[in-house]
C-alpha positions as CSV (number, residue, x, y, z in Angstrom):
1,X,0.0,0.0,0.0
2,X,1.3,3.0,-1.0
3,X,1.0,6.6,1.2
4,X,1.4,9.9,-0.9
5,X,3.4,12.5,1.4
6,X,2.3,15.0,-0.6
7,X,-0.9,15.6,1.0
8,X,0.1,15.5,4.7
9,X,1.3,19.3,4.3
10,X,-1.8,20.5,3.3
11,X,-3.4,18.3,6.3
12,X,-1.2,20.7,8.6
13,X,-1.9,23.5,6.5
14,X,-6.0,23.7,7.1
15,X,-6.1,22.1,10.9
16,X,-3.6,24.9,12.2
17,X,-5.7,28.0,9.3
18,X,-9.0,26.2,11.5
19,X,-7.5,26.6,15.1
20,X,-5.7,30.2,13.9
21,X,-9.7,31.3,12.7
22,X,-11.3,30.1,16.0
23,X,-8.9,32.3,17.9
24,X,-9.7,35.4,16.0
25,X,-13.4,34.9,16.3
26,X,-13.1,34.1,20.0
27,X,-10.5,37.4,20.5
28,X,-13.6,39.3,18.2
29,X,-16.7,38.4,20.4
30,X,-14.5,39.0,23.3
31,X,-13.5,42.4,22.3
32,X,-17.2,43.1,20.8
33,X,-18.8,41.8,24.5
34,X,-16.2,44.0,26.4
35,X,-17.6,47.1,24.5
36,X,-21.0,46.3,25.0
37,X,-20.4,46.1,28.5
38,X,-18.4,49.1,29.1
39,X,-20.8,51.3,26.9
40,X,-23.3,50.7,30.0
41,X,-20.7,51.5,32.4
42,X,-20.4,55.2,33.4
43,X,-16.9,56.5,33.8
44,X,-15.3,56.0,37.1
45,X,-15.4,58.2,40.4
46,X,-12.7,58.3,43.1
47,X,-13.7,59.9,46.6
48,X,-12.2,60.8,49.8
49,X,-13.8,59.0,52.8
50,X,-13.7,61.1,56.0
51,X,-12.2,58.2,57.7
52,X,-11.1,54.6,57.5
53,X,-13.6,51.7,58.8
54,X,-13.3,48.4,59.5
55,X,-15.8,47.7,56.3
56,X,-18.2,49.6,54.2
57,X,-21.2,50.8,55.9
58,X,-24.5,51.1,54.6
59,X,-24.9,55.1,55.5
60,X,-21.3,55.8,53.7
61,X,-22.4,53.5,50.6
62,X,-25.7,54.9,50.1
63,X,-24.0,58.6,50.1
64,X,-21.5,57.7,47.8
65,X,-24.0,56.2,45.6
66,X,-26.5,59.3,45.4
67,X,-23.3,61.4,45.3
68,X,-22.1,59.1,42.5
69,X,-25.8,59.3,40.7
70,X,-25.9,62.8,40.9
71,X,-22.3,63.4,39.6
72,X,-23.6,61.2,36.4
73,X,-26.6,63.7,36.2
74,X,-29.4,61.6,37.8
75,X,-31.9,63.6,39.6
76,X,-32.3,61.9,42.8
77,X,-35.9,63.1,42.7
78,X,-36.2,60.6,39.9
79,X,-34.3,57.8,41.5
80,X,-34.7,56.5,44.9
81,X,-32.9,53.3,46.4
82,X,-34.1,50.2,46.9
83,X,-33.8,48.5,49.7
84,X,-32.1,45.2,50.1
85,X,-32.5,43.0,52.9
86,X,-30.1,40.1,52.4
87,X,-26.6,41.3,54.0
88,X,-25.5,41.9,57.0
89,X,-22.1,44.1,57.8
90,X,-19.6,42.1,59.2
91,X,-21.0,43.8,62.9
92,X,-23.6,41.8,62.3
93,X,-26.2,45.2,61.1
94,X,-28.8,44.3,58.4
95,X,-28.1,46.1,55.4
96,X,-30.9,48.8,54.3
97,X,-29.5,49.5,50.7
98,X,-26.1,48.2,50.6
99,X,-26.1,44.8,48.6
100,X,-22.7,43.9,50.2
101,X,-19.8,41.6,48.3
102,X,-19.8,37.9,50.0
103,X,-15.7,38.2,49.6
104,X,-15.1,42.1,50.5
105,X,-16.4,44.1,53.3
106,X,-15.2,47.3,51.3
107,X,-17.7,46.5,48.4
108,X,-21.0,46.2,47.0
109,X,-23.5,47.9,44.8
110,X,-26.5,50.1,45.9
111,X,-29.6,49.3,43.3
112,X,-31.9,52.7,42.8
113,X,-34.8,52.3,40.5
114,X,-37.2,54.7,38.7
115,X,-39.1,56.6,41.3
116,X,-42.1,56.8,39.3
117,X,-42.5,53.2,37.5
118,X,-40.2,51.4,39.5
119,X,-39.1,49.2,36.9
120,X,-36.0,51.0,35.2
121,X,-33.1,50.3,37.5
122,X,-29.5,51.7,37.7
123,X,-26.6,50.3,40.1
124,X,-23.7,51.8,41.7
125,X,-21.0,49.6,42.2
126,X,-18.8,50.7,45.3
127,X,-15.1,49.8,46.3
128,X,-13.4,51.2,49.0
129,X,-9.9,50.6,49.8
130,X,-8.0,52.5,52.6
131,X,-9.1,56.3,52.4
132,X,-10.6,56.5,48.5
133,X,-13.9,55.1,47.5
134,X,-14.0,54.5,43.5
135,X,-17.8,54.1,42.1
136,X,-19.4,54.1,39.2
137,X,-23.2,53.5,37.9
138,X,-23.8,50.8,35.9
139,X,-27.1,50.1,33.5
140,X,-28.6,47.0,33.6
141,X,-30.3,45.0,30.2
């Protein structure tokens, strides 16, 4: 039985031109999906907290969050939180507004939703580390 070589090249050839085309499409939905994302993102804002806690409280994240909203150009007459009722701060304090991170006591997001309707919703994401809180309002699909 007789093998032709001549054909194992082109073999190579289209299996690598195959795996080379799957990693530009998954690099292109990656990079399209990344846009999308960030296009709902607003830009992001640093503040200066007063004084360093043990963890984020629920009064310093809901005033960062207004304070954040407002710096977007929400009218908080239009916007009002919603209350969440799942966390607790690490003191053991139920959380009004502050949905808090399961991994960082210096994080979590604050949910306000259309005063009005209360069906559109808009979420500021909060991080604090040290003495600077960075924020920024995120709009959900």
């Amino acid at each position: 039985m007789r093998r032709s070589r001549g054909k194992t090249p082109w073999i190579a050839i289209c299996i690598a031109s195959i795996g080379l085309m799957a990693i530009l499409a998954y690099w292109l939905i990656v990079l399209v999906v990344g846009r999308f994302v960030s296009a709902r993102e607003s830009e992001r804002h640093v503040y200066d907290i007063e004084s360093s806690r043990e963890f984020l409280t629920d009064e310093d994240a809901i005033r960062l969050a207004e304070e954040t909203m407002v710096a977007e150009g929400y009218k908080l007459a239009d916007w009002k939180p919603e209350g969440s009722s799942w966390t607790r701060s690490p003191s053991g304090k139920k959380d009004r507004y502050l949905s808090r991170s399961g991994l960082d006591p210096h994080a979590g997001y604050v949910v306000f939703v259309d005063a009005e309707s209360g069906r559109r919703s808009r979420i500021v994401e909060i991080s604090v580390t040290g003495r600077r809180a960075t924020t920024y309002v995120l709009i959900p699909k």
